[in-house]
N, C-alpha and C positions, 0 to 999 in steps of 0.2 A: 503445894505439890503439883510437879508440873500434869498436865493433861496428856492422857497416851490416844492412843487411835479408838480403844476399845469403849472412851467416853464418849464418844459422840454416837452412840447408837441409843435411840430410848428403848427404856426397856421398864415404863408403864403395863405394856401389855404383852409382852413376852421375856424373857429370861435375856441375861447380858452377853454379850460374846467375850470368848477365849483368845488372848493373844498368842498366835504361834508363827514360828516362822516360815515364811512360804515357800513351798515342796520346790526346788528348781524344775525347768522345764527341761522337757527332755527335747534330744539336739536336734532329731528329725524329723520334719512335716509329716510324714505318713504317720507319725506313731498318733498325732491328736487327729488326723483323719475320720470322722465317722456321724458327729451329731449332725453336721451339714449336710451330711449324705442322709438320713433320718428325714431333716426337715425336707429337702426334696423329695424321697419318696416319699412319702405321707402328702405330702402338696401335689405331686403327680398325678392329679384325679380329676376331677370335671371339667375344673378350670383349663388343664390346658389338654385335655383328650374332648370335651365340648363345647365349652364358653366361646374360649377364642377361634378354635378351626370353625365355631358355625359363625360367629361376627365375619371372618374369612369368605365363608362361603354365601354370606349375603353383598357383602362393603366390599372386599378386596385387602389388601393387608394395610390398608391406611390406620387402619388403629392399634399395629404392633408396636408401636413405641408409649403407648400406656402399661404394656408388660411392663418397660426397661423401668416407669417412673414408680412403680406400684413394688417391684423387687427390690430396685436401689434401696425405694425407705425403709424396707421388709429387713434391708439388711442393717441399716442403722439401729433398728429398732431392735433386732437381733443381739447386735454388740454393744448396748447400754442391757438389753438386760441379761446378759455373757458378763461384760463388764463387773455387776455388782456380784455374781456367785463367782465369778473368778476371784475376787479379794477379801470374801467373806466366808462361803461355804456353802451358804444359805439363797433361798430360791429368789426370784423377784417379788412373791407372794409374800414369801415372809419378810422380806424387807417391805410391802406395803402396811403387814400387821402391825409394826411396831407402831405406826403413827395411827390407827386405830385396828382393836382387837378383829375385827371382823369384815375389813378389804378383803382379805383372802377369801373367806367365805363367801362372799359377794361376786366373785371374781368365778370363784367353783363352780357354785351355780348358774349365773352367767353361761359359764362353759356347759354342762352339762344341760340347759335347756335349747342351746346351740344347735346338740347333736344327737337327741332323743331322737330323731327321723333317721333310721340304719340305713338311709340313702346310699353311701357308698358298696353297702352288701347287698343290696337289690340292683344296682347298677350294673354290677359287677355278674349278680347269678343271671339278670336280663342276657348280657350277653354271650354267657353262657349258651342259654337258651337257641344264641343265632347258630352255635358249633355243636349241639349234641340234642335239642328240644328239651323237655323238659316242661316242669309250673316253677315258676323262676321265684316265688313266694316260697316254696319248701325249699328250694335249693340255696335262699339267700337265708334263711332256717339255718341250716345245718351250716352255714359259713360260720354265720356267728359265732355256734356252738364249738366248729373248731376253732374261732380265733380265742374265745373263752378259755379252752384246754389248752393252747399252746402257750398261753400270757399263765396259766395257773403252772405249767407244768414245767415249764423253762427255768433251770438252776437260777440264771443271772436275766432278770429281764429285758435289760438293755442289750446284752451282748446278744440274744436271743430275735429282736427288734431291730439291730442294728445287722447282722445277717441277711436276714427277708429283706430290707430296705436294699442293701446293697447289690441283692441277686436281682430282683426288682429294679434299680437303675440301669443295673448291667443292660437287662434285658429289653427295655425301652431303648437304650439307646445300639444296641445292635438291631433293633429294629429300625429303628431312623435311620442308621447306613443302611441299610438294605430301602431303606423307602427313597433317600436321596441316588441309589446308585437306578433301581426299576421306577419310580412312579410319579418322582418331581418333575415337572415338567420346566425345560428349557426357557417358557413365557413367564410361569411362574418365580423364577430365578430374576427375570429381566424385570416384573415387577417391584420386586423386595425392596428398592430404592424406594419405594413411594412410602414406604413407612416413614421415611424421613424428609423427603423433599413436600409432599404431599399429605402433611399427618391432616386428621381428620376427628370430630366426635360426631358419630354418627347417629344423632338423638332420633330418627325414624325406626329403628330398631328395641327402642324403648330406656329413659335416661337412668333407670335404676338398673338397666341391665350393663349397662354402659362403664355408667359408676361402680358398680360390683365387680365388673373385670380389673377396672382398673386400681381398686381396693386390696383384692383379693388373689391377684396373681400371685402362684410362689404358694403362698401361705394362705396368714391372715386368722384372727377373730385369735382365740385361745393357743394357737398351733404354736405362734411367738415365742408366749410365756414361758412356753415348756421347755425350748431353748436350756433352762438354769439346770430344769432336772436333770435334760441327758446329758450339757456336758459334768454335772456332779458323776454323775455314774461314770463316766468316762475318764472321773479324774483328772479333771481341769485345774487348777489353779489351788486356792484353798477348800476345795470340793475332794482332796483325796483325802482327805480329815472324815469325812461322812458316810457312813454305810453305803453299801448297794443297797436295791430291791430287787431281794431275792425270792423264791416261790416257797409257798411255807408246806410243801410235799417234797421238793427235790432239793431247794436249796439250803444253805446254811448260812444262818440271820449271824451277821458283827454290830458287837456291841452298841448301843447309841450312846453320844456324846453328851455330856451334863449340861451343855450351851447349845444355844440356839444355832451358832454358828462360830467362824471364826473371823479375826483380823490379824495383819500383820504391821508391824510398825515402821513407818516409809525411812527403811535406815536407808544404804546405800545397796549393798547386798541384795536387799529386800528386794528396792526397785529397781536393778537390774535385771534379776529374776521376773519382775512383773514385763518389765518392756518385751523382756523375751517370749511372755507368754501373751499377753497383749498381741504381738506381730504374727505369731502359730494362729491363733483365735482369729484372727482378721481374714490371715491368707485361709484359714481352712474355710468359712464359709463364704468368699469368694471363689474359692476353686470347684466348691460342692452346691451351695443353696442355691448364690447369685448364677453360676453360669450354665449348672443342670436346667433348673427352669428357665431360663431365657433361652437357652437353645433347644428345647425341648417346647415350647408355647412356639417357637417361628418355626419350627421345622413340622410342626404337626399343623399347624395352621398353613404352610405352605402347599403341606400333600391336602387338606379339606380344597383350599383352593383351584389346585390340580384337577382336580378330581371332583367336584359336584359345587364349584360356584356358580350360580345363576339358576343352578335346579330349583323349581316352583317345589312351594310346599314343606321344606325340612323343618322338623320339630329341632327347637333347643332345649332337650331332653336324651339321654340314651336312646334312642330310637333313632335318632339322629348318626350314629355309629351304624345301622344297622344298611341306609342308604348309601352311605362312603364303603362301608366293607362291599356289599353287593358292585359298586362302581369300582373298585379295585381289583375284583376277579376277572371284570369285566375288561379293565385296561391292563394290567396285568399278569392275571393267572387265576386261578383258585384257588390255589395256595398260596398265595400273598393276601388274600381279603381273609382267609382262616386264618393267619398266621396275625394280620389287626386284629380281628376278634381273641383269639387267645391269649395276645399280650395285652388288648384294653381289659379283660376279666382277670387275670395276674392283676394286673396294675392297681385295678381299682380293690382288688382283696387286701393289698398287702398294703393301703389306702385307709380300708376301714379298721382293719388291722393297728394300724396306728394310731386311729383318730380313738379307739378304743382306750388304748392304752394312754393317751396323753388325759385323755378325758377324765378318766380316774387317778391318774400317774398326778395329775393338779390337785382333784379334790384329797387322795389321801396327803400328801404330803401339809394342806391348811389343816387337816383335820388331826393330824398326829401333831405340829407343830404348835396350835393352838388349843385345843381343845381336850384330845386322848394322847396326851404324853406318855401315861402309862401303856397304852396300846402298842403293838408291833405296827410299822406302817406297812410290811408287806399284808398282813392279814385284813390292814383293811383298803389296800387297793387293790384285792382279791375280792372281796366283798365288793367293790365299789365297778370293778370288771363285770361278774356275774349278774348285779342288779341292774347294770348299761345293756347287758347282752339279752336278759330276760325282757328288761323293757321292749327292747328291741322288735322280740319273737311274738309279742303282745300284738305291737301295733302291724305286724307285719301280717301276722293270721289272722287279726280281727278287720282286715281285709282296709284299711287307708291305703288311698294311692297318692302318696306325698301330701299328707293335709293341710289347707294352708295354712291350719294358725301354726302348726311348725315350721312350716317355710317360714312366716310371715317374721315368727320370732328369731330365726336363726339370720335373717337377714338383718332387722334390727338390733336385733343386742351385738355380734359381731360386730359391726362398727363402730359400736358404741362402745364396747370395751375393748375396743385397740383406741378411741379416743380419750378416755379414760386413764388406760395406761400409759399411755404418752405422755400426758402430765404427771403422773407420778415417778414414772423414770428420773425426768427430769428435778423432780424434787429431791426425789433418792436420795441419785447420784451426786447431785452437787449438793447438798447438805451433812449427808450420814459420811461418805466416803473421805479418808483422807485428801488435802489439796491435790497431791503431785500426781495421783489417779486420777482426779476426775475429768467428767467428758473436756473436750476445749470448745475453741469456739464455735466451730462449723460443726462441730456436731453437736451443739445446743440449737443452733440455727437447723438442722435438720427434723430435731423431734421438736421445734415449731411447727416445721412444715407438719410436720406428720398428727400434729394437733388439729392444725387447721382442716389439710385433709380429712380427717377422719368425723372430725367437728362436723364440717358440713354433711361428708356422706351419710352422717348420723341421721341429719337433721334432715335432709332430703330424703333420707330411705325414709323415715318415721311418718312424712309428710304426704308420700309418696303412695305406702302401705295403707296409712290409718286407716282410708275408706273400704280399703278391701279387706278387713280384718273387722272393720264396723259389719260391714255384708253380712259377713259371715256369724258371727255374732247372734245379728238380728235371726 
């Protein structure tokens, strides 16, 4: 009996897949428009509103081209794990369960000890604090509580998420014309060439900090992963086979599937369908992920530069925002350093906002896929929302000012589980997947790189940290 596509999936530890034929794409790029916009907003937050404008305002912009090398693989990494839920249906988690029961779980958690520090809703109510005062502790409180209510209360989650995200890019980047037309300065502009004539790694500045930016631009740690779930919700590929998540007060749950996921059979039809969706998939997060964040990390580190390089003393922290806003009213108005401050607190809400939702958006789905089948998955990444958010409100009121062992942890496991995944993509993909899908050669040679990469930064964060996590300890 000949072998179809649907045998080469093991299915030891999870159920087998359904052959079906795959949905045709539809003809126009705007319509698959929106996870790429997701992943930038959601990534729009320290990294490039702190990280790089203060490396900027210490170095110069000689280290912008670690953005470009740290996005490009963001993006590779991206479209291997796009790739496997575009021809199957199913997440990259679940395609790592197959080959053992509980990577996904591994993976979950991972992510979730990540992001226990509600860093980006403190961030966010801190600045708050510069535009209205405030105790920026109850005000990053009460964020939480409404990103809680809006992830419980929103019919369709995605389409709910993907909204904020997008009024949210909107709004960064009409601020950035308004920052290039009043507050770039002329020198600053004649600089920008040194990012490439003149690159640099600035290790006086500290080489884990370094390494991080260059890691972590764009994205990075669990933010990847999540890639499968929105574009399933979005209806990508053989992902329009598989429910939404929907709010189990407003919305109304569709049936789940007897399989894990789906496969299609590389007829001819098939894969012309596929190439079509393949080339949509590529260009949308090239026009959304790769080029929001990169022009969004230089133009924001252009105005830090502008504006408060060589100043003695700037924290690389939020606080650090607070000196650039004040020297922006200074060089421009008043209303232009208000009008920074209101869009870094947007920004970084609808930031944690997302990191919220992927963070449970991961664990339910390992958890309904492996474990509680019988379960609804929205009911329990509504569960898994509220128990992020409560966390949250714990360690915020029991008064931690960013503790280090969760810095310490969110810096090493994030590395390590993009090094991680990188080898299993790689395995995935070229083992489970039909031949005429899978990755080719240059992009096998990329999630090399992105091994190696991440390999080290692993090993270097780990190496780097231990003693300050021993400290602490003692």
């Amino acid at each position: 009996m000949p072998q179809t596509a649907a045998d080469r999936f093991p299915t030891k530890h999870l159920p087998g897949v359904s052959v079906r034929e795959l949905p045709a794409a539809p003809r126009s790029q705007w319509s698959v428009i929106g996870p790429g916009v997701i992943a930038a907003g959601v990534g729009l937050a320290s990294g490039e509103f702190i990280l790089f404008p203060y490396i900027a305002s210490q170095v110069g912009l000689v280290f912008l081209w670690a953005a470009a090398v740290g996005i490009v693989t963001q993006w590779f990494l991206n479209m291997e794990i796009e790739r496997y839920t575009l021809a199957t249906g199913e997440t990259a988690l679940t395609g790592f369960s197959r080959f053992w029961r509980h990577w996904g779980l591994v993976f979950a958690i991972m992510v979730y000890f990540a992001n226990l520090w509600p860093g980006w809703a403190s961030s966010s109510a801190t600045m708050v604090t510069y535009l209205f005062g405030g105790d920026a502790t109850w005000i990053a409180v009460g964020m939480l509580l409404v990103i809680g209510a809006t992830l419980t209360l929103a019919p369709v989650v995605y389409t709910a998420l993907e909204r904020i995200e997008f009024v949210k890019v909107g709004l960064v980047l009409v601020f950035i014309v308004v920052a290039v037309i009043f507050a770039i300065s002329a020198s600053a502009w004649g600089d920008l060439p040194d990012a490439v004539t003149a690159p640099e790694f600035p290790t006086e500045l500290g080489f884990a900090l370094m390494l991080s930016a260059l890691v972590f631009a764009g994205a990075g740690g669990g933010q990847n992963l999540v890639q499968s779930n929105w574009i399933r919700d979005k209806g990508y590929g053989m992902g329009r086979y598989v429910p939404r998540l929907v709010s189990p007060v407003t919305g109304r749950e569709e049936a789940a599937p007897d399989s894990a996921g789906f496969v299609f059979e590389p007829t001819e039809e098939n894969l012309t369908r596929w190439h079509r969706w393949w080339r949509l998939a590529n260009r949308e997060q090239l026009v959304t992920f790769v080029l929001i964040s990169f022009v969004t990390i230089v133009l924001t580190s252009l105005l830090a530069y502008s504006t408060v390089y060589g100043v003695p003393g700037l924290a690389n922290s939020v606080s650090f925002l607070q000196v650039e806003g004040e020297r922006l009213k200074e060089l421009v108005g008043p209303w232009f350093g208000t009008l920074f401050w209101a869009v870094g607190a947007l920004s970084l809400f609808a930031a944690a906002m997302g990191i919220v939702d992927y963070t449970s958006r991961l664990a339910a789905d390992v958890l309904k896929t492996a474990y509680l089948r019988r379960f609804s998955e929205s009911r329990i990444y509504f569960a898994l929302v509220w128990g992020l958010v409560g966390i949250g409100c714990v360690v915020l009121l029991a008064g931690f000012d960013q503790p280090l062992i969760l810095l310490v942890i969110s810096a090493c496991v994030g590395g390590l589980m993009m090094f991680l995944y990188s080898i299993m993509l790689l395995i995935l993909n070229r083992r489970v997947l039909p031949v005429q899908i899978r990755p080719r050669s240059y992009r096998v040679v990329a999630l090399i790189w992105s091994v190696l990469l991440f390999g080290v930064f692993s090993a270097l964060t780990v190496w780097q940290q231990g003693d300050r996590l021993l400290d602490w300890l003692k």
